[in-house]
Every structure is written in structure tokens, then in C-alpha cells.
C-alpha positions in Angstrom: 8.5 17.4 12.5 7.3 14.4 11.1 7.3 13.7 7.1 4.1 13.4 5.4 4.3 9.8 4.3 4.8 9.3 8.6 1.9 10.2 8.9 -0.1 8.7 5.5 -3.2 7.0 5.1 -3.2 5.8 1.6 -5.6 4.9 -1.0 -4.6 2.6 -3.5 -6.1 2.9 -7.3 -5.2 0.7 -9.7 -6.4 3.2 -13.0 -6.7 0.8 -16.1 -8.7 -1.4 -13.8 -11.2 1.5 -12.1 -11.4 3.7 -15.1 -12.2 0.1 -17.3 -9.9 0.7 -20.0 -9.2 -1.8 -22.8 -7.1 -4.4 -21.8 -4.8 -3.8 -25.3 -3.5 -0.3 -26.2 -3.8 1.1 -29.2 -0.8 1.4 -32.0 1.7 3.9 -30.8 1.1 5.0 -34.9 -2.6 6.0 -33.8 -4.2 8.9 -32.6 -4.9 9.0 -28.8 -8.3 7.5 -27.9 -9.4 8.4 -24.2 -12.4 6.6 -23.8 -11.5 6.7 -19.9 -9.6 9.4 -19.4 -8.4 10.6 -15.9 -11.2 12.8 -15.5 -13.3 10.2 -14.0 -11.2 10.3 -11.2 -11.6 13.3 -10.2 -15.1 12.7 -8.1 -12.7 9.9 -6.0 -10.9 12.9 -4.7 -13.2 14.0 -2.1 -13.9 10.3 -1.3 -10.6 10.0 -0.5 -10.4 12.5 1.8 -14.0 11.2 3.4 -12.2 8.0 3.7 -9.5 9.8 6.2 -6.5 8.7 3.2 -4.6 11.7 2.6 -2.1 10.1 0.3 -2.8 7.8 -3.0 -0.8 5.2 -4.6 -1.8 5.0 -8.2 -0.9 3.1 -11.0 1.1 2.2 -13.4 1.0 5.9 -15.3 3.3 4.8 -18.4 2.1 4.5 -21.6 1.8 0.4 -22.2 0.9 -2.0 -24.4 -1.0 -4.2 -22.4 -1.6 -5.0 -18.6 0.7 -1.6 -17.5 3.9 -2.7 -16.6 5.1 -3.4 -20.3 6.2 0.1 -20.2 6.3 1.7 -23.7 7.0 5.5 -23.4 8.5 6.4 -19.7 6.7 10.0 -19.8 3.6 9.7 -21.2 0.5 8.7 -19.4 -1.0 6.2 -20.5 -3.5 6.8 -23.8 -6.3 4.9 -22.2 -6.4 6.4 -19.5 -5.8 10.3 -21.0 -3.1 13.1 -21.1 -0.2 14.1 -19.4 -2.3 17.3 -19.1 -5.2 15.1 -17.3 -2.7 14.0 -14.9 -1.1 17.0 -14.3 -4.6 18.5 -13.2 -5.6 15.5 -10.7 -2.5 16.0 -8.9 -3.4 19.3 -8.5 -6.6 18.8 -7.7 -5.0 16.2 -5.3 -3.2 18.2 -3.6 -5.6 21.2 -2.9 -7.2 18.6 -1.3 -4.6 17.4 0.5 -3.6 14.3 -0.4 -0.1 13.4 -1.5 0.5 11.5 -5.0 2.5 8.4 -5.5 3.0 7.0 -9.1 4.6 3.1 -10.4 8.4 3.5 -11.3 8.5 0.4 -13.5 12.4 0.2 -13.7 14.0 -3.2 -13.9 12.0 -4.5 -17.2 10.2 -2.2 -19.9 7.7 -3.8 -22.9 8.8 -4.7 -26.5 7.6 -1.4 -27.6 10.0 1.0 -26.1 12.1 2.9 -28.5 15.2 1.2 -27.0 14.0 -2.5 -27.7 13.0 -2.2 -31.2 16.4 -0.2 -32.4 17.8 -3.2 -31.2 15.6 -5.6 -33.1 16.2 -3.7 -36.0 20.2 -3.3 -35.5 21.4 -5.6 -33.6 25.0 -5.7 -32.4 25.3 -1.9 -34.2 22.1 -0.2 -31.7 23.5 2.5 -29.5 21.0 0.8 -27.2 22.5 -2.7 -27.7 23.7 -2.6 -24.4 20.8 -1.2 -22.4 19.1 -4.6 -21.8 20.8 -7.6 -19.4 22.8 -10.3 -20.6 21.9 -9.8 -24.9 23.3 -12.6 -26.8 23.5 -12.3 -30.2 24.7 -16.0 -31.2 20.6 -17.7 -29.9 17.4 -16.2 -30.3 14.4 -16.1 -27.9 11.2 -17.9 -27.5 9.1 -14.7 -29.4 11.3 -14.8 -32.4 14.2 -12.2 -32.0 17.3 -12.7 -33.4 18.9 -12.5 -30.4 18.2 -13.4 -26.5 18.0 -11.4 -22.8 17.4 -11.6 -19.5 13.3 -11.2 -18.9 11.3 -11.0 -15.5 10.3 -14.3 -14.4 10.7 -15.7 -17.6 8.2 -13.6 -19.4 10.1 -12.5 -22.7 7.4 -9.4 -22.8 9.0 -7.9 -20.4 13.3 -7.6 -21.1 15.1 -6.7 -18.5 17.1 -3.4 -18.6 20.8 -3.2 -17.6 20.7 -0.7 -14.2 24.7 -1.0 -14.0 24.7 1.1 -17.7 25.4 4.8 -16.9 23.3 5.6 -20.2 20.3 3.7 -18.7 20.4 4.8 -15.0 20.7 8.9 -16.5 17.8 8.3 -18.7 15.7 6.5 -15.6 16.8 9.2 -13.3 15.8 12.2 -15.6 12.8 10.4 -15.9 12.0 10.6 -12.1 13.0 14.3 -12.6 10.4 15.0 -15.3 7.8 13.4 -13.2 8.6 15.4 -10.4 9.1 18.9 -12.6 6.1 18.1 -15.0 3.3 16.5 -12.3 4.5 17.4 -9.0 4.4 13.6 -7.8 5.6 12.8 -4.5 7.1 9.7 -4.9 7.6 6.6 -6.6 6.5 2.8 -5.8 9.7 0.6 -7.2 7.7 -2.1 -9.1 9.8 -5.5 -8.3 12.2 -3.9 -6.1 13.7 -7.0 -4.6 15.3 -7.9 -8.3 16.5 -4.2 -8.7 20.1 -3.0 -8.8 21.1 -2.3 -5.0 23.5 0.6 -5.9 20.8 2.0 -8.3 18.2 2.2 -5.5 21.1 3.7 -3.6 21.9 6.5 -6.2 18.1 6.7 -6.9 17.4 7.4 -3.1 20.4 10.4 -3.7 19.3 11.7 -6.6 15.5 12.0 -5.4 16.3 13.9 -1.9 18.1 16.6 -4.2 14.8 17.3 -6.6 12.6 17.2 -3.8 12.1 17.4 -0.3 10.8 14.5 1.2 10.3 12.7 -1.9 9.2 8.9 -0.6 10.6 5.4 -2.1 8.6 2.6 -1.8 9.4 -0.5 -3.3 7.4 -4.1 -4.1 9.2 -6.7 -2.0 7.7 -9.8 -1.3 10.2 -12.1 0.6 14.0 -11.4 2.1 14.6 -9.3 4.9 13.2 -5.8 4.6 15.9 -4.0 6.4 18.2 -4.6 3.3 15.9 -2.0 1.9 14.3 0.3 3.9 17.2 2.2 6.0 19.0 5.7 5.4 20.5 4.4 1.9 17.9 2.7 0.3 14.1 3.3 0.6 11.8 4.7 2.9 9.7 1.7 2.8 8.8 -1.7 1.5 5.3 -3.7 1.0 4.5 -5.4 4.3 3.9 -8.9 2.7 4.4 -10.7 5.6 2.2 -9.2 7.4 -0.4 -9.1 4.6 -0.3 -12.6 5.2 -0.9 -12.6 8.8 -3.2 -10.7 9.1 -6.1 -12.8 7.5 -4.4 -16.5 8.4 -4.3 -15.4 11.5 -7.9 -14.8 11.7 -8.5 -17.8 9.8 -6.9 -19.9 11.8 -7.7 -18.2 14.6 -3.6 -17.5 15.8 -3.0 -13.8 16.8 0.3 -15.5 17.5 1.2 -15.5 14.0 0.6 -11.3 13.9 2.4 -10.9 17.0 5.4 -12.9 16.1 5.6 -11.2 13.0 5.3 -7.6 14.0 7.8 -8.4 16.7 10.6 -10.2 14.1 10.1 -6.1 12.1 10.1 -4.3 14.6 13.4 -2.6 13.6 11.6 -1.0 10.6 8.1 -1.9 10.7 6.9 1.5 11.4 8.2 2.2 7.9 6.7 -0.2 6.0 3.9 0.4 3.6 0.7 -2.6 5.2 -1.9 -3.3 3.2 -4.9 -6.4 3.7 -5.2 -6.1 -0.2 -3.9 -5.1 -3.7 -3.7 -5.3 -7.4 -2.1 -8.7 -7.5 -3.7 -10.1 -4.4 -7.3 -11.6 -3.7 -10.0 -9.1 -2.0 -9.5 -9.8 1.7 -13.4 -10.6 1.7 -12.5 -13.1 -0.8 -10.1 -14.4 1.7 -11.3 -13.9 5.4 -13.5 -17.6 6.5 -15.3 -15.2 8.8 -16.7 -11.9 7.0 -16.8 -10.4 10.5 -13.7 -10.4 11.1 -12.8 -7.8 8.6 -12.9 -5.5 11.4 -10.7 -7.0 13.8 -8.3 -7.1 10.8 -8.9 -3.5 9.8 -7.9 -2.2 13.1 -5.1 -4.3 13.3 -3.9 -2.6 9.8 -4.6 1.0 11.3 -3.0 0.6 15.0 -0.1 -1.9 14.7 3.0 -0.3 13.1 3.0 0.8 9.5 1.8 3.1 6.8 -1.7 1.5 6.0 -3.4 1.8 3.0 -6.9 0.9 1.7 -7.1 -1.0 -2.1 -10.0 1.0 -4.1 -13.1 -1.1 -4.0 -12.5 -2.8 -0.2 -13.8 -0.5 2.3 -17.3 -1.4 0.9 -16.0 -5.0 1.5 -16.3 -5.9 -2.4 -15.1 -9.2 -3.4 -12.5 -10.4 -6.0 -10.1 -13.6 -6.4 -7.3 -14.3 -9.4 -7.8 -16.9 -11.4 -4.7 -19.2 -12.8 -4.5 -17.2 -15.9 -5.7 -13.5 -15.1 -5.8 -11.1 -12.4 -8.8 -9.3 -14.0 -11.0 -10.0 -11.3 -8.8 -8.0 -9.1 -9.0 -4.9 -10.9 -12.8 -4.0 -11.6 -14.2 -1.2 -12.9 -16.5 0.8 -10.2 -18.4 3.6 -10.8 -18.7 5.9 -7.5 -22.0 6.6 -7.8 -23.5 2.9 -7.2 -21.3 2.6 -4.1 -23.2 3.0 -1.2 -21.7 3.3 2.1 -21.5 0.5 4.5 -20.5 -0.1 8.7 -17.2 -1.0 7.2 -17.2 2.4 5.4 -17.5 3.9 8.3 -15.1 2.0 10.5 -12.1 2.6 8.8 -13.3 6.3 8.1 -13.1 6.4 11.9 -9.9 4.7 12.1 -8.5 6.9 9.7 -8.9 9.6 11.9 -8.1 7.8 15.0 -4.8 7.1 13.5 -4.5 11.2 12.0 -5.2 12.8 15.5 -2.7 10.5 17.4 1.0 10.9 17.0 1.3 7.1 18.8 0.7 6.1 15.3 2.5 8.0 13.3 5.7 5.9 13.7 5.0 5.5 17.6 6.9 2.9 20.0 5.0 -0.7 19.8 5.0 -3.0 23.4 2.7 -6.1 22.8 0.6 -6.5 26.4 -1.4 -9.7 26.1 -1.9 -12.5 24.1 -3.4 -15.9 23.3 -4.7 -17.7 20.3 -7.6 -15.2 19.9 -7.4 -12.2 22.2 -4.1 -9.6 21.3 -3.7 -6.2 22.9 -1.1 -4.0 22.7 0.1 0.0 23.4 1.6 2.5 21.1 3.5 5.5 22.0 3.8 8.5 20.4 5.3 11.8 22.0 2.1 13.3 22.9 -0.3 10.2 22.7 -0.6 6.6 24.4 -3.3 4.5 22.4 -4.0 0.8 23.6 -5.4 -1.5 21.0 -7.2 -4.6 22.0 -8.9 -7.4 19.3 -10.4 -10.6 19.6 -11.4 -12.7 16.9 -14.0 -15.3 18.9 -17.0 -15.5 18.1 -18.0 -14.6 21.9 -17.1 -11.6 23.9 -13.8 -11.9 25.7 -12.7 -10.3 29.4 -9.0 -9.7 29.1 -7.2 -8.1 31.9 -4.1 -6.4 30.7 -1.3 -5.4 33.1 0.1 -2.1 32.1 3.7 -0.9 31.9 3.0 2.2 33.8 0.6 4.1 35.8 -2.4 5.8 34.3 -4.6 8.3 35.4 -7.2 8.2 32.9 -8.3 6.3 30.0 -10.7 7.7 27.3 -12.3 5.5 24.9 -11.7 6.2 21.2 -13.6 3.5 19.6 -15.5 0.3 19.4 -15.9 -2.3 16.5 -19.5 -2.2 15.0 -21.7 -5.3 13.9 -21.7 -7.1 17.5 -22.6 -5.1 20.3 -21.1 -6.3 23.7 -23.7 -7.1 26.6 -23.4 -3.9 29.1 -22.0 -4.3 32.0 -23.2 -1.4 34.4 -20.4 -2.1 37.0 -17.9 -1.3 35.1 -18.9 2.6 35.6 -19.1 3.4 31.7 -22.0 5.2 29.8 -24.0 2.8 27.3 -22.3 2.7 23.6 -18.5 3.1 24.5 -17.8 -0.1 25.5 -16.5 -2.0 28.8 -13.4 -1.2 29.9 -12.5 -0.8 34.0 -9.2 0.7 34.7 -7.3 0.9 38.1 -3.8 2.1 37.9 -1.4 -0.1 35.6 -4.3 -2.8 35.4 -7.0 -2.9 32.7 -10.0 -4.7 32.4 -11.7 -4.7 29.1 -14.8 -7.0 27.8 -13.7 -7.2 24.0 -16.8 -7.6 21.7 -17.1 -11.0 19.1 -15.2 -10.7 16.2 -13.9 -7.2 16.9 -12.2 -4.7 19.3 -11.9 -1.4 21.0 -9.4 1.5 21.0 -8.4 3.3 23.9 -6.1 6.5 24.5 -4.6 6.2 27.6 -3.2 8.9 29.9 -0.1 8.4 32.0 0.4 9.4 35.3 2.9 12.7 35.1 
């Protein structure tokens, strides 16, 4: 039987943004002030599930100073947003409706806040903790005043780097993971800046995480590097897709579905694992970034039907639009209220390719063959045990009449779904009814009449 996350459609949510909560946290001396607590999110629940996502990615949880990420206490949520109690309910409430929770790990850096950092300001060489942080030298100070230095991410001194090869630090990090299992139920853990993380302490995390919980799922954030270091029976379950993030709206752009094809093809190994997304928290809306608005469906199907765990970034399937500025990626993260959403044909689309990719096992880590190509048509089958689901895209702005010469012999193709926005001229010849499309099959060769900017899904049905 397949594991959930096999099978996941995710939503993404991005909590400090949606819920708009201040961009500074208050003292850790302070009282708690909720003034968006977790409640809120609650109503996105059934959304989710209208969507077709029956798995979210949301964060980061940990109490912070700032942006998230400059973690501050690892098992508290995150005052602005509420309680650990708050969380502990929406998973619940998550779950009833079935949809699998993922929370941010935030393990290679932590803020200047956490209890670990400020005993060694204040004691130096004599902190138990004095050797919890990477590469501390006491004889040079750092650009923020200590009276010592460290190793920071990416040159940011907000954020020191811990030491993952200190027993002390991996146990605390590990029992960490445990409480968030034991306390919320979570059911697994995005690595934030897994491609700068300790091999052997993804290794022992990947051990440690199978024993508390059965199919618990590791995700981490790589950007560049070959993914296989990471995703295999050691490691992770799965990395971000970022190149094919990439692809998937240049390719549109520039009008080269020879750029997705290569791409897919150079992961095939583990691309069925990895987690592909057209947008996030630190990228700009693909609205923002598509030259042609229509062809956010092409690209949509593409995320649903070529290999991957796809997952849809809060605010996007209305088709919302953001980009990062050189200083802030604010603009990225709004706050949205529910209730003024309305509904749109690109709502709808990936609801419907949501459950296009539920109901067919092809998808849910299926077999990928690539059947045609060229600079703006791209079709190609996927193979599941039970299900064989042909997916065929073209981003012209005309219709395009691809024949595609099939690896087998099939009896019977039934058409799953077409593209909305530009309707394809009817062709009665072709023997199908008016509204699903053109297709003409006979034996292992396919005709289709793909529609401008968009595509059509087909399930296909061998010969026994």
C-alpha cells in the first residue's frame, strides 16, 4: 500500500503572512498577545479539502523574533499566531478532515533569542552551551557586537549556526521532533536549508523519525546539487523541486517544453519523490511571473500530471499576484481573508486536477514515458498499476493537432479533462460528443487537437 505523502496534494500556508501578524514579536518577558491566533485558520480547513489537497505544509510554528526562522523557543508556537493548545486543535481538526499536517524544522541556525545563544553571551568560554554553535571564537567579535564570533547562514549574524555534530545539540533537536510528534500529532517535518545541514544528522534524523511514527515524511529545502544525495532510503523522502519550479514557467515563457522534458527526464531516478511546486514563500506568484496569464493552466497540469508531490501556495489558485522586492519578501506573504475570495476557472481547474490525480494510481508515483515533443506541444503517459493517464499540453496561442504514437495497444480511451478559457473548434469527425474535446484513437496511434494555451487529460485503457 502506498504511503500517504505518495499520494499528497498539498497546500502550502505560510501563517505569519495569512493570519497578518506583526512583523516583530513581542518580548519573550511579555504576556502572550494573539491578535491572530490560529483560529482563523480553521475556516481554510474545508477549503482545503474543496481544493482536492489533503495534506498541508505550514509554517514556520516556532516561537520567533521576527520573520519565523530566527527560532526562539523550539516548542512553542509562535505568540502571534496563538497557543500550542491552538495548534494542537487545528491538527485535529485537520485530520478529521483528512488532511495530513507538515510543520518547518528550522535546524541548522536558531535567532539570538534562544536560551542557548544568550548563556553564551553572557558566559562566554564558561556556557555549558559554548559549544552548541559552529566554529565560536572567542579571541574576535562579530559584526552585531558580541564578544565573540560564529558561523551564521549566508552571512546573516541573526541567524548563528548550530553545531549538528554535538551529541547535546542533535538529542535536544531530536526530542524536539518527538514532542511535536507526542504533543500535536504532526506528520512530518520540512528541513528548512537542508542542502547546508549535517549529512549524518539527516541520516540519524531519518532513524530516529521512522521509530516515533509510522510513515512520518522528511522533506527538505534544496535549491541546487543533485537531489538524489538526499532523497533515497537514508536520507529524506523528498526535496523541493527547484528545478523544475524553474521550468516550468521559462518554459512557457520562452515557449521550450524542451526545457521541462529535459529536466524531468535528468530526475527521473527520484522525481516521483520530490515535493513540485509553481510557487512559495520566498518565490514570486507565478502570475507575477508567467508573460502569458493563460498559460497558468498548461503549467498547472503540468504540476499535477508529470512526476511529483504537487502542492498549491495559499493565495494562487485564485491566480493572485505577488513579486519580492530587493529588500523584503512581504509581498509574497499577504494576508487574505477567505471570505473576499471568490472562486475563479482556475479554482476550479486545479480542484479538478486534484481529483484527477486522487482517483488515479498512475500518479501516485506512476512510471513516466515522454511521447511527443517540440518547442510548444509535450505529451506524455503515466503508469500506475491500475491506471494509464496520457497528458498532452501546448502552450500556442492556436490549437495544435498532435499525433502521438503509443507504446502499446489500447482499446479504449476516456477523456478525463479539458483546459478551460479557450474552447477548441469541434471537430464532428472525430466521433466525440461536444465539450470533451478532440481526440481520435486507433490502436497505438492518437490523434488529439490540443486547445491554445492549454491541454487535455486522457485515461487510457490497454489492450489485455
Amino acid at each position: 500500500m502506498r504511503a500517504w505523502y505518495e499520494k499528497a496534494v498539498f497546500y502550502h500556508i505560510y501563517p505569519l503572512g495569512l493570519l497578518g501578524a506583526p512583523k516583530e514579536n513581542f518580548s519573550p518577558d511579555k504576556e502572550p498577545v494573539c491578535p491572530a491566533p490560529l483560529r482563523n485558520l480553521e475556516p481554510w480547513i474545508p477549503h482545503m479539502k474543496e481544493l482536492g489537497c489533503n495534506a498541508l505544509y505550514i509554517g514556520p510554528l516556532f516561537e520567533s523574533s521576527t520573520h519565523g526562522y530566527d527560532t526562539r523557543d523550539y516548542r512553542l508556537v509562535d505568540r502571534r499566531l496563538g497557543t500550542n493548545e491552538d495548534f494542537r486543535r487545528f491538527v485535529k481538526l485537520c485530520h478529521e478532515a483528512g488532511i495530513q499536517v507538515v510543520v518547518d524544522g528550522v535546524f541548522n541556525h536558531t535567532g539570538r533569542e534562544f536560551f542557548a545563544f544568550r548563556s553564551l553571551q553572557e558566559n562566554r568560554e564558561d556556557s555549558p552551551y559554548s559549544s552548541w554553535y559552529r566554529n565560536v571564537q572567542f579571541h574576535t567579535g562579530s559584526p552585531l557586537g558580541d564578544s565573540f564570533c560564529y558561523d551564521c547562514w549566508q552571512g546573516h549574524f541573526s541567524l548563528p549556526c548550530l553545531n549538528l555534530s554535538n551529541p547535546e545539540v542533535k538529542t535536544y533537536l531530536f526530542d524536539t521532533v518527538r514532542f511535536w510528534i507526542e504533543q500535536f500529532d504532526i506528520d512530518g517535518i520540512r528541513l528548512d536549508c537542508a542542502n547546508v545541514l549535517d549529512m549524518s544528522f539527516m541520516q540519524e534524523l531519518r532513524e530516529k523519525t521512522a521509530a516515533m511514527k509510522p510513515e512520518f515524511w522528511l522533506m527538505g529545502e534544496v535549491i541546487h546539487g543533485e537531489y538524489g544525495r538526499w532523497v533515497n532510503l537514508q536520507m529524506l523522502h523528498s526535496v523541493t523541486n527547484y528545478e523544475l519550479h524553474k521550468a516550468l514557467y521559462s518554459g512557457h515563457n520562452d515557449h521550450n517544453y524542451f526545457e521541462i522534458a529535459h529536466n524531468v527526464r535528468r530526475l527521473e531516478a527520484v522525481g516521483t519523490a520530490l515535493y513540485t511546486f509553481t510557487d512559495n514563500h520566498d518565490e514570486d506568484r507565478l502570475y507575477s511571473k508567467l508573460h502569458c496569464k493563460a498559460h497558468l493552466f498548461p503549467v498547472y497540469q503540468l504540476l499535477f500530471t508529470l512526476p511529483g508531490i504537487p502542492s498549491i501556495y495559499y493565495g494562487s489558485e485564485w491566480g493572485i499576484e505577488g513579486k519580492r522586492s530587493s529588500c523584503s519578501d512581504e509581498a509574497l506573504r499577504p494576508a487574505l481573508s477567505l471570505e473576499q475570495m471568490e472562486n475563479n476557472e482556475l479554482t476550479e481547474y486545479i480542484s479538478s486536477l486534484a481529483a484527477i490525480h486522487r482517483e488515479n494510481d498512475a500518479f501516485h508515483g506512476g512510471r513516466y514515458q515522454e511521447l511527443f515533443l517540440t518547442n510548444r506541444q509535450y505529451a506524455f503517459c503515466r503508469f500506475g498499476s491500475e491506471t494509464v493517464v496520457l497528458s498532452a499540453v501546448n502552450n500556442d496561442e492556436q490549437e495544435a493537432a498532435v499525433s502521438v504514437s503509443l507504446p502499446f495497444s489500447v482499446k479504449e480511451a476516456e477523456f478525463l479533462l479539458q483546459s478551460p478559457g479557450n474552447p477548441i473548434s469541434r471537430n464532428p469527425a472525430a466521433g466525440e460528443a461536444e465539450g470533451t474535446g478532440v481526440f481520435c484513437l486507433q490502436d497505438r496511434h492518437l490523434s488529439l487537437t490540443l486547445p491554445p494555451n492549454g491541454g487535455i487529460v486522457l485515461r487510457l485503457f490497454p489492450v489485455s
